[in-house]
PDB file of N, CA, C and O in Angstrom, chain B, residues numbered from 101:
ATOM      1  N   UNK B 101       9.130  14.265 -10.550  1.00  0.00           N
ATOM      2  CA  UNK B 101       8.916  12.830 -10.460  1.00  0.00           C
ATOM      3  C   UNK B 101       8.826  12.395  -8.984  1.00  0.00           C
ATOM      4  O   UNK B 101       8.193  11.438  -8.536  1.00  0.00           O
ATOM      5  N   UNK B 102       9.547  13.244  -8.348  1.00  0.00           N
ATOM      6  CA  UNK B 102       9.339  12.434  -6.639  1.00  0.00           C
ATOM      7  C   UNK B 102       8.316  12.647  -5.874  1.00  0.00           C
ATOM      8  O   UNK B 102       7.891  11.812  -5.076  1.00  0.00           O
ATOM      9  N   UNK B 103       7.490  14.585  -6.177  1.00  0.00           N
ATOM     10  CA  UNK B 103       6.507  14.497  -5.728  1.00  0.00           C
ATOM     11  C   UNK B 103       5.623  13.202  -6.561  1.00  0.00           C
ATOM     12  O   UNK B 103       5.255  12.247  -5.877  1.00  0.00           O
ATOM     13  N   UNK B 104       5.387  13.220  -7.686  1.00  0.00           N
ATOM     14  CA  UNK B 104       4.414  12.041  -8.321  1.00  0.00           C
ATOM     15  C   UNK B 104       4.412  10.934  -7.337  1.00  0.00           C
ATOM     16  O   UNK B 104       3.406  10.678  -6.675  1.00  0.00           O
ATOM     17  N   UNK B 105       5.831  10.085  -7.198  1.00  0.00           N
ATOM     18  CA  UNK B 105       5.601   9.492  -6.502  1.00  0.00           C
ATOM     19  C   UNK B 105       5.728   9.649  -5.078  1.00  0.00           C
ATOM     20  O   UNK B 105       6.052   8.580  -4.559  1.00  0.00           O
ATOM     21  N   UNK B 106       5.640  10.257  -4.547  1.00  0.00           N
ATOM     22  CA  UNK B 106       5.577  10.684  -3.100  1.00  0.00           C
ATOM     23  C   UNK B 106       3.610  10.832  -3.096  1.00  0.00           C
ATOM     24  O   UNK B 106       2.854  10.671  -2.137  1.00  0.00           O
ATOM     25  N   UNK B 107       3.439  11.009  -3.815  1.00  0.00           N
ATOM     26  CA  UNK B 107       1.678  11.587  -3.786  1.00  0.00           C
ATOM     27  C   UNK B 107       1.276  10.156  -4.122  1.00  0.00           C
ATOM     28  O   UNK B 107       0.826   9.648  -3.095  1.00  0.00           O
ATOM     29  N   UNK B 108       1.253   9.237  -5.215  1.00  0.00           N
ATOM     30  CA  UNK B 108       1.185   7.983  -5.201  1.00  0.00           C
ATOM     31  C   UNK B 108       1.185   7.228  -4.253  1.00  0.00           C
ATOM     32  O   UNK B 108       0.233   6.448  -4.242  1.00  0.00           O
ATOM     33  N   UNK B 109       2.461   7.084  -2.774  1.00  0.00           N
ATOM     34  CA  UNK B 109       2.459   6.229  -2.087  1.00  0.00           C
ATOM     35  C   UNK B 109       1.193   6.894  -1.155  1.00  0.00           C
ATOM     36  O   UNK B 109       0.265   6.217  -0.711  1.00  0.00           O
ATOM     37  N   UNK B 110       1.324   8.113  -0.988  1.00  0.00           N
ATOM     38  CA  UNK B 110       0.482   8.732  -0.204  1.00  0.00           C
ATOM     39  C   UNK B 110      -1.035   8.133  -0.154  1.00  0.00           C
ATOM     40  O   UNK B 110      -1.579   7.483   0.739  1.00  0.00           O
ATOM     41  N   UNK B 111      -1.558   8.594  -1.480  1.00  0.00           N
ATOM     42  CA  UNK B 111      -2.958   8.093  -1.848  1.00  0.00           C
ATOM     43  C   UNK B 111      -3.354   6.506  -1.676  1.00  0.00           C
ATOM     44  O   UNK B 111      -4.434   5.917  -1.689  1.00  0.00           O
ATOM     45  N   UNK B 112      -2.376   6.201  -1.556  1.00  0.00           N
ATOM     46  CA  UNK B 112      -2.719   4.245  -1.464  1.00  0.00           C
ATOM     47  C   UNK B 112      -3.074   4.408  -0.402  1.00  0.00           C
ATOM     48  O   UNK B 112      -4.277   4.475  -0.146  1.00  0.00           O
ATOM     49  N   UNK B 113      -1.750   4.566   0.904  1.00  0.00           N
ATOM     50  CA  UNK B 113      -1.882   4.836   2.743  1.00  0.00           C
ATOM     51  C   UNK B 113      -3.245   4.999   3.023  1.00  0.00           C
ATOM     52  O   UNK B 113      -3.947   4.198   3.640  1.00  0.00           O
ATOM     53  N   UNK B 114      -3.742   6.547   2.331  1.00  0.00           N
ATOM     54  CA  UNK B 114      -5.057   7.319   3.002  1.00  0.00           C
ATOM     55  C   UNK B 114      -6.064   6.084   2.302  1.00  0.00           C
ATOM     56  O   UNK B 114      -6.601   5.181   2.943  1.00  0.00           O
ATOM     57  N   UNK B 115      -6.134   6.237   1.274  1.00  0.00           N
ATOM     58  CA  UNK B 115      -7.373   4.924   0.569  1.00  0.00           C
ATOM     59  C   UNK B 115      -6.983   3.775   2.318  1.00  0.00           C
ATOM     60  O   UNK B 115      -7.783   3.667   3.247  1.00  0.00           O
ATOM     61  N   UNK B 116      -5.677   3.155   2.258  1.00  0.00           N
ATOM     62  CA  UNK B 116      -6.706   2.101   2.917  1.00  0.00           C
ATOM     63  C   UNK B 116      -6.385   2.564   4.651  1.00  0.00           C
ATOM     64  O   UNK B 116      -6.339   1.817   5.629  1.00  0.00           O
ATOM     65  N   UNK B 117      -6.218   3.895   4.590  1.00  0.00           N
ATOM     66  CA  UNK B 117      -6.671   3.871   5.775  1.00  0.00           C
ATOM     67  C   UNK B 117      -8.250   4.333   6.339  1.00  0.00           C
ATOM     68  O   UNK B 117      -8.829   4.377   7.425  1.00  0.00           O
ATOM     69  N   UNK B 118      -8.535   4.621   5.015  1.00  0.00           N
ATOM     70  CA  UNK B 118      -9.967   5.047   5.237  1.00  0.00           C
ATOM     71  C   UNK B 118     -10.876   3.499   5.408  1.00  0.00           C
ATOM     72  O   UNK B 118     -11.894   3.346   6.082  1.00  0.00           O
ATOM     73  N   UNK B 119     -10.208   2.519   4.637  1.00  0.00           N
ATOM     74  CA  UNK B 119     -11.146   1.374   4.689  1.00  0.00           C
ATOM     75  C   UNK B 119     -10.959   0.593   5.976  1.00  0.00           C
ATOM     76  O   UNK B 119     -11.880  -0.076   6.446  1.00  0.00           O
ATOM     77  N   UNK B 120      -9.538   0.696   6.650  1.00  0.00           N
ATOM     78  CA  UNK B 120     -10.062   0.611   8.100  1.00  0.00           C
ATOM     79  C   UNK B 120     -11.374   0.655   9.239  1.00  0.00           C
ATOM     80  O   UNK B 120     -11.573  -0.035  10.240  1.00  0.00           O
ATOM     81  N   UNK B 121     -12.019   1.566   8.742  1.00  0.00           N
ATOM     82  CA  UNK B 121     -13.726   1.095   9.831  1.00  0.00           C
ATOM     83  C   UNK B 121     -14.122  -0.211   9.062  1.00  0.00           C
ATOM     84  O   UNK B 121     -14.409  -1.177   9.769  1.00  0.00           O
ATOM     85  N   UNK B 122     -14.153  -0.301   8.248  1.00  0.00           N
ATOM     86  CA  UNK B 122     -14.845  -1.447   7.164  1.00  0.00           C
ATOM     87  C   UNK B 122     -14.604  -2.888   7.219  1.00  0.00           C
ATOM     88  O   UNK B 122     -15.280  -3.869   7.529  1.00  0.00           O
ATOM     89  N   UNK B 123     -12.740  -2.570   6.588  1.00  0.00           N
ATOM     90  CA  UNK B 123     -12.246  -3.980   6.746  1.00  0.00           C
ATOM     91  C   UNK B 123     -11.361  -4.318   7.533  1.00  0.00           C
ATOM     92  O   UNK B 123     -10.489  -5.061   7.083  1.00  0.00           O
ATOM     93  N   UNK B 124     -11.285  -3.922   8.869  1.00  0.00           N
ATOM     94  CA  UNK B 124     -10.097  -3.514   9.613  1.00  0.00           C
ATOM     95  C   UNK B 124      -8.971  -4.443   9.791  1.00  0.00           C
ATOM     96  O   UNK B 124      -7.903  -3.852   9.631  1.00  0.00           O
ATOM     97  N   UNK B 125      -8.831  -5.749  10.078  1.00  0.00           N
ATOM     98  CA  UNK B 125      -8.266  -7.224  10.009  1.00  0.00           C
ATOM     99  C   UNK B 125      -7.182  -6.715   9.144  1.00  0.00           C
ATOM    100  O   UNK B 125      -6.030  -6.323   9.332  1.00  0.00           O
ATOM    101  N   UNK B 126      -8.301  -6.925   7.693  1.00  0.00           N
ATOM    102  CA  UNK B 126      -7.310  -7.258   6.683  1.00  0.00           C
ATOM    103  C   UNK B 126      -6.417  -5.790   5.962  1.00  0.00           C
ATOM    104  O   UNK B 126      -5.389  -5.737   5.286  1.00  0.00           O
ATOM    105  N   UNK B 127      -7.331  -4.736   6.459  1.00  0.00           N
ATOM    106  CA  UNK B 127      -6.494  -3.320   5.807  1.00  0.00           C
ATOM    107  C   UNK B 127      -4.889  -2.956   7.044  1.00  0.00           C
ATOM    108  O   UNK B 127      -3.864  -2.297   6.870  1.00  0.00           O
ATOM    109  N   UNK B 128      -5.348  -3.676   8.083  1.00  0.00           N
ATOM    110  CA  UNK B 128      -4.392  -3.467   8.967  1.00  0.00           C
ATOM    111  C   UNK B 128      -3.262  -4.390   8.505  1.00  0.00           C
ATOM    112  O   UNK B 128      -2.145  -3.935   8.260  1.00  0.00           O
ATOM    113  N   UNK B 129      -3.574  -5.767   8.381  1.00  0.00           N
ATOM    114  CA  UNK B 129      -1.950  -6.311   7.805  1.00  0.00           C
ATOM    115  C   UNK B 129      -1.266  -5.816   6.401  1.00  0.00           C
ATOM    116  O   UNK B 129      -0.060  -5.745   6.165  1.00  0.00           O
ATOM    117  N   UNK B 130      -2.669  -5.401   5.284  1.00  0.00           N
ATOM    118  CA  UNK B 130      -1.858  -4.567   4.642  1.00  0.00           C
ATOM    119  C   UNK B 130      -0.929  -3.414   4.921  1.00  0.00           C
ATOM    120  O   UNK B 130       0.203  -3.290   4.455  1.00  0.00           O
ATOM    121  N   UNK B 131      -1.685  -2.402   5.920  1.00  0.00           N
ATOM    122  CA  UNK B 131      -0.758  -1.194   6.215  1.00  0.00           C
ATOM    123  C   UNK B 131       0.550  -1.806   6.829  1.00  0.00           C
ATOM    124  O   UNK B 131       1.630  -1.235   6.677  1.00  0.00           O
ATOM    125  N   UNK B 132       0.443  -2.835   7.440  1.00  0.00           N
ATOM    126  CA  UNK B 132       1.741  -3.306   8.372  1.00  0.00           C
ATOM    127  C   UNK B 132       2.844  -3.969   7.373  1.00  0.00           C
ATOM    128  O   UNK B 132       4.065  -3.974   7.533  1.00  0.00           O
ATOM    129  N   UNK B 133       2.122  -4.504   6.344  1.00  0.00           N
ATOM    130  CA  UNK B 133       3.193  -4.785   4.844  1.00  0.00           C
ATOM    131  C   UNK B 133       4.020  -3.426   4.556  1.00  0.00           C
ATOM    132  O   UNK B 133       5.136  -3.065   4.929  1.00  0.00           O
ATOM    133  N   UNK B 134       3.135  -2.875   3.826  1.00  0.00           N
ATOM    134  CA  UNK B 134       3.559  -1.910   3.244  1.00  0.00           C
ATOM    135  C   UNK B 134       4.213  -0.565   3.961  1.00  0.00           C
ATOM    136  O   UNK B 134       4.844   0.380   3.486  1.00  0.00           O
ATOM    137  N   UNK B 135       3.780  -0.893   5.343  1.00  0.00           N
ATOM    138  CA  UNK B 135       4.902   0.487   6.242  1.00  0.00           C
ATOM    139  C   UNK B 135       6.520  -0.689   6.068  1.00  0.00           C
ATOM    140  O   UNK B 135       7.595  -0.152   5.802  1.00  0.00           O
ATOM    141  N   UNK B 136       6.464  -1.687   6.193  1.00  0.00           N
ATOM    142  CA  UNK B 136       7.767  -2.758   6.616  1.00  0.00           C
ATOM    143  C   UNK B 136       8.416  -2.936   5.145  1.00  0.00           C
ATOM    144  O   UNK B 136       9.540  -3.435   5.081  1.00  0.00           O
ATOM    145  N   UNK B 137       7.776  -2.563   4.008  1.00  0.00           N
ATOM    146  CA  UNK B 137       8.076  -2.472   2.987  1.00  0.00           C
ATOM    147  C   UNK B 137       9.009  -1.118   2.644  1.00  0.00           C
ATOM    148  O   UNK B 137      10.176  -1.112   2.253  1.00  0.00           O
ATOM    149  N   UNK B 138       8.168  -0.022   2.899  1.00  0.00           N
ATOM    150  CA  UNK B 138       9.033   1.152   3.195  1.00  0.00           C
ATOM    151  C   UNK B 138       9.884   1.477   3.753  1.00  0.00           C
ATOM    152  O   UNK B 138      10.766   2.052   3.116  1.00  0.00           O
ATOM    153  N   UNK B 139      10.011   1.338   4.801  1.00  0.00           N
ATOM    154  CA  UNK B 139      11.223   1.248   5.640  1.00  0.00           C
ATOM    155  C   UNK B 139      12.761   0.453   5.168  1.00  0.00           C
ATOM    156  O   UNK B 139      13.958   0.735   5.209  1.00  0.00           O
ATOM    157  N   UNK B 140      11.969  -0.605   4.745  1.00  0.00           N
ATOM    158  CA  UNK B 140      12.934  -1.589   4.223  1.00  0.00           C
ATOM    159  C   UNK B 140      13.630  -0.798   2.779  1.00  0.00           C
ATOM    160  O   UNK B 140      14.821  -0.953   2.509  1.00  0.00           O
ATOM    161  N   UNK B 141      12.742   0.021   1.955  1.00  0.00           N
ATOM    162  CA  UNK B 141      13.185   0.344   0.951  1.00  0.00           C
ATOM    163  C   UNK B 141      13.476   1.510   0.513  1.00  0.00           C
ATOM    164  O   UNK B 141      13.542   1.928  -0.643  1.00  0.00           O
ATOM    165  N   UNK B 142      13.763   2.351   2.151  1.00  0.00           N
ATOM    166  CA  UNK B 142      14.694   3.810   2.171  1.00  0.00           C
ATOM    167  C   UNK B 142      16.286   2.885   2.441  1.00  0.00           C
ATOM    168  O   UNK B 142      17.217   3.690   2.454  1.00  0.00           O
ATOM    169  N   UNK B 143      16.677   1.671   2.614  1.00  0.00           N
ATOM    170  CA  UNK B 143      18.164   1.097   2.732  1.00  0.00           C
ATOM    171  C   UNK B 143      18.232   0.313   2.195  1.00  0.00           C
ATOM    172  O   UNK B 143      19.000  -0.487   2.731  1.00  0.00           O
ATOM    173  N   UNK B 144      17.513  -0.321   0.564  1.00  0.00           N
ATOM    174  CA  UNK B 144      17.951  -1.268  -0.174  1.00  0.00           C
ATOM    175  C   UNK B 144      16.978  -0.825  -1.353  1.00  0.00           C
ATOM    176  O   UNK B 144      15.907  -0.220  -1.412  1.00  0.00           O
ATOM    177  N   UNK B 145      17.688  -1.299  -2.093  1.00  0.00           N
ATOM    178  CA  UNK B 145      16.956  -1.201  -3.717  1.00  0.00           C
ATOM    179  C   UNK B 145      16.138  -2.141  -3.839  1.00  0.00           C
ATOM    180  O   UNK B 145      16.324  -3.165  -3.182  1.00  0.00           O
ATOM    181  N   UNK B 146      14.621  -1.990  -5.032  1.00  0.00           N
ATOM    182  CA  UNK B 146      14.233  -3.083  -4.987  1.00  0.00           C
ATOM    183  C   UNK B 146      14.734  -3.725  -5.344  1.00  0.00           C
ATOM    184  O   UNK B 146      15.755  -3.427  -5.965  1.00  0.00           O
ATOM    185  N   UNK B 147      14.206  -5.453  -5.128  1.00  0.00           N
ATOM    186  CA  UNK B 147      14.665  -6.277  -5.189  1.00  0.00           C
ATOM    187  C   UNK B 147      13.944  -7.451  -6.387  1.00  0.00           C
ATOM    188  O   UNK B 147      13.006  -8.175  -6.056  1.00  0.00           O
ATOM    189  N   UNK B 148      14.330  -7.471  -7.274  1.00  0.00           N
ATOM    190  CA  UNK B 148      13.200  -7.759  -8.428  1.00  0.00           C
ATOM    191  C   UNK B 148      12.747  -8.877  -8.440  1.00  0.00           C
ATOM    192  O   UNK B 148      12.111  -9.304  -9.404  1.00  0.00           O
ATOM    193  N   UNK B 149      13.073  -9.825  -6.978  1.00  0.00           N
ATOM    194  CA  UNK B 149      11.350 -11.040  -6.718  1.00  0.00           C
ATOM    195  C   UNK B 149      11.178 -10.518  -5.846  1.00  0.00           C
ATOM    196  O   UNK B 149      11.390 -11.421  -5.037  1.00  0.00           O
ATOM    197  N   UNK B 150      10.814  -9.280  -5.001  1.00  0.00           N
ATOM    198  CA  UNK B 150       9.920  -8.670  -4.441  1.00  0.00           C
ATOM    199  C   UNK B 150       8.668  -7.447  -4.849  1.00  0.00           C
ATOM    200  O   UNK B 150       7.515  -7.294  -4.446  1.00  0.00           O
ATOM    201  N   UNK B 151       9.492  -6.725  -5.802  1.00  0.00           N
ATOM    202  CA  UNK B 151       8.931  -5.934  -6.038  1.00  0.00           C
ATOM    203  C   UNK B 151       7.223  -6.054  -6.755  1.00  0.00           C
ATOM    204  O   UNK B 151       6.221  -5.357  -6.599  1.00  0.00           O
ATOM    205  N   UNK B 152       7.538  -7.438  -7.678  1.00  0.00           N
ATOM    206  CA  UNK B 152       5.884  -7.226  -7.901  1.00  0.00           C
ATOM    207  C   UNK B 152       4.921  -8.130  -7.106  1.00  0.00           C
ATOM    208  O   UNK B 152       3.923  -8.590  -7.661  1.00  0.00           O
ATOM    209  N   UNK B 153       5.260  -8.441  -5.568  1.00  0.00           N
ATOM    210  CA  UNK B 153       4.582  -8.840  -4.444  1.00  0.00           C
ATOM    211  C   UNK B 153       4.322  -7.422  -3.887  1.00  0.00           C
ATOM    212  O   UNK B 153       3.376  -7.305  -3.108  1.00  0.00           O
ATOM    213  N   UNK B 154       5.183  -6.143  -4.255  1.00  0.00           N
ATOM    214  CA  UNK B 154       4.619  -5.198  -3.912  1.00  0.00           C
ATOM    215  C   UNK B 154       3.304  -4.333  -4.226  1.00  0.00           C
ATOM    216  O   UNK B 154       2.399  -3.832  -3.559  1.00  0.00           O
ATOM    217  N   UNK B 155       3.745  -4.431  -5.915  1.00  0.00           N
ATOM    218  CA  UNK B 155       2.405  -3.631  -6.293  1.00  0.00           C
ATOM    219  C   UNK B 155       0.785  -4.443  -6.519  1.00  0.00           C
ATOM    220  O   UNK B 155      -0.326  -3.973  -6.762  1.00  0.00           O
ATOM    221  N   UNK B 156       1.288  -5.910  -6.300  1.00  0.00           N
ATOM    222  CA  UNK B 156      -0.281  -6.690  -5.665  1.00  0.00           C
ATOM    223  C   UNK B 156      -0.253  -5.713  -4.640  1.00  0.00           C
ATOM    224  O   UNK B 156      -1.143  -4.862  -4.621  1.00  0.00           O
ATOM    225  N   UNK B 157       0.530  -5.714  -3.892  1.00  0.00           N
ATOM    226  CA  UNK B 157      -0.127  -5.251  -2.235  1.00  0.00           C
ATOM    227  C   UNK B 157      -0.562  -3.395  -2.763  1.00  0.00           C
ATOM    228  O   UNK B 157      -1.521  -2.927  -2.149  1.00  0.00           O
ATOM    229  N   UNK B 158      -0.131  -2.793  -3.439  1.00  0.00           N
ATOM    230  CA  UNK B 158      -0.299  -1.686  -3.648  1.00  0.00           C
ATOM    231  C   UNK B 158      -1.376  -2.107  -4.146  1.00  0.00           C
ATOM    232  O   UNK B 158      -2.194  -2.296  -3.245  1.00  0.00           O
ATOM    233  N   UNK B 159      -1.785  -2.353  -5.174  1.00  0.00           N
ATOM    234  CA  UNK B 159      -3.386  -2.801  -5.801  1.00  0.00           C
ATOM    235  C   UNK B 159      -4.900  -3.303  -4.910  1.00  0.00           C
ATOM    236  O   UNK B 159      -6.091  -3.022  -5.036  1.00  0.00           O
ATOM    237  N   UNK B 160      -4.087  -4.198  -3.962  1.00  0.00           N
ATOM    238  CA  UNK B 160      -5.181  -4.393  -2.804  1.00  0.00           C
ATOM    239  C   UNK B 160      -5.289  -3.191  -2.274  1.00  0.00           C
ATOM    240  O   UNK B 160      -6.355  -2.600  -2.444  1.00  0.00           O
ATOM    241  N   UNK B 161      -4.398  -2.656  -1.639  1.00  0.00           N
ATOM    242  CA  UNK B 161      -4.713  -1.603  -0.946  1.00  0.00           C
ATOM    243  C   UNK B 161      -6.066  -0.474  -1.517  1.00  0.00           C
ATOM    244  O   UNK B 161      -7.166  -0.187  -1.044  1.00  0.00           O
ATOM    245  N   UNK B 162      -5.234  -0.009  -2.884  1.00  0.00           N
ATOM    246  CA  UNK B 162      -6.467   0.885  -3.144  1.00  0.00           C
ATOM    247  C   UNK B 162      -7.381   0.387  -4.053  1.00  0.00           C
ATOM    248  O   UNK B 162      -7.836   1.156  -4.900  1.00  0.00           O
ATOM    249  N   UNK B 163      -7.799  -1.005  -4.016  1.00  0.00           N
ATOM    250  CA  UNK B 163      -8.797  -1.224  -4.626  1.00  0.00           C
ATOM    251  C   UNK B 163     -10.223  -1.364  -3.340  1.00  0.00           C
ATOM    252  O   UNK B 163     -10.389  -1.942  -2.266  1.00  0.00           O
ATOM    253  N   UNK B 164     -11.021  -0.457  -4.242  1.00  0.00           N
ATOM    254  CA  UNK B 164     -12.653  -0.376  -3.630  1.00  0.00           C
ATOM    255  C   UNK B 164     -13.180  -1.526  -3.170  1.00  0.00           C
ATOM    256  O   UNK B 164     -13.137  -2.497  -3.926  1.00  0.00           O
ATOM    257  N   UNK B 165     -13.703  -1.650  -2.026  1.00  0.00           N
ATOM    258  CA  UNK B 165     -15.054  -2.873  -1.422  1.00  0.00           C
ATOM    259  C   UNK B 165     -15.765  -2.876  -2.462  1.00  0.00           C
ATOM    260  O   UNK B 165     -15.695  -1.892  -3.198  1.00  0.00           O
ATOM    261  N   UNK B 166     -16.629  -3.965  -2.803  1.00  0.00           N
ATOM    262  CA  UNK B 166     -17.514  -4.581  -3.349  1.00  0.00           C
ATOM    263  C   UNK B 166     -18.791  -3.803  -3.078  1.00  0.00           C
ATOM    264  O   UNK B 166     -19.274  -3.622  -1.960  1.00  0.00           O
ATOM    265  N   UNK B 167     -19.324  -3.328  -4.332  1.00  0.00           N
ATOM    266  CA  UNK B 167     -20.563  -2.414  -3.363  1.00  0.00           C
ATOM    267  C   UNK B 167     -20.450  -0.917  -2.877  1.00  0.00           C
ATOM    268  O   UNK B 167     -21.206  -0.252  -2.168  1.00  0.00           O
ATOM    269  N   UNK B 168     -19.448  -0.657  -3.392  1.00  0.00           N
ATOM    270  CA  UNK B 168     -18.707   0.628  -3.123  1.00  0.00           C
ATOM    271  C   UNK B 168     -18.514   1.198  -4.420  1.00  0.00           C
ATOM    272  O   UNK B 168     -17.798   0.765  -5.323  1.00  0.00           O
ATOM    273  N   UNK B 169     -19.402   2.452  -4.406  1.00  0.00           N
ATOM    274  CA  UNK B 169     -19.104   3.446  -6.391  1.00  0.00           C
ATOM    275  C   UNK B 169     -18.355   3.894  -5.740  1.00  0.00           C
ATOM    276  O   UNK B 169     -17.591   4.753  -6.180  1.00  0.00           O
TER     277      UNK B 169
END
């Protein structure tokens, strides 16, 4: 289960760090969420009115540009 999710957080990261040339602005305040998110949540449990502000942000992250198969 931890690799699963260890490979999960992984694949979001690389997705939007790849969309960085593209959308750079906005993939950058995502990555800057979600590293401040992590950090935050190797010393606290979630917190259950945060957590599903998280997986929006997980969802933006690896969701595809417009125009993009």
């Amino acid at each position: 289960a931890l690799m699963a999710y260890i490979a999960f957080y992984t694949s979001i990261f690389v997705a939007c760090c790849k969309k960085l040339k593209t959308d750079g602005k906005m993939c950058a305040v995502l990555l800057a969420a979600f590293c401040g998110y992590m950090a935050q949540a190797m010393f606290n449990i979630s917190v259950i009115d945060v957590a599903p502000y998280f997986w929006i942000l997980c969802g933006l992250m690896a969701a595809k540009p417009r125009g993009e198969n």
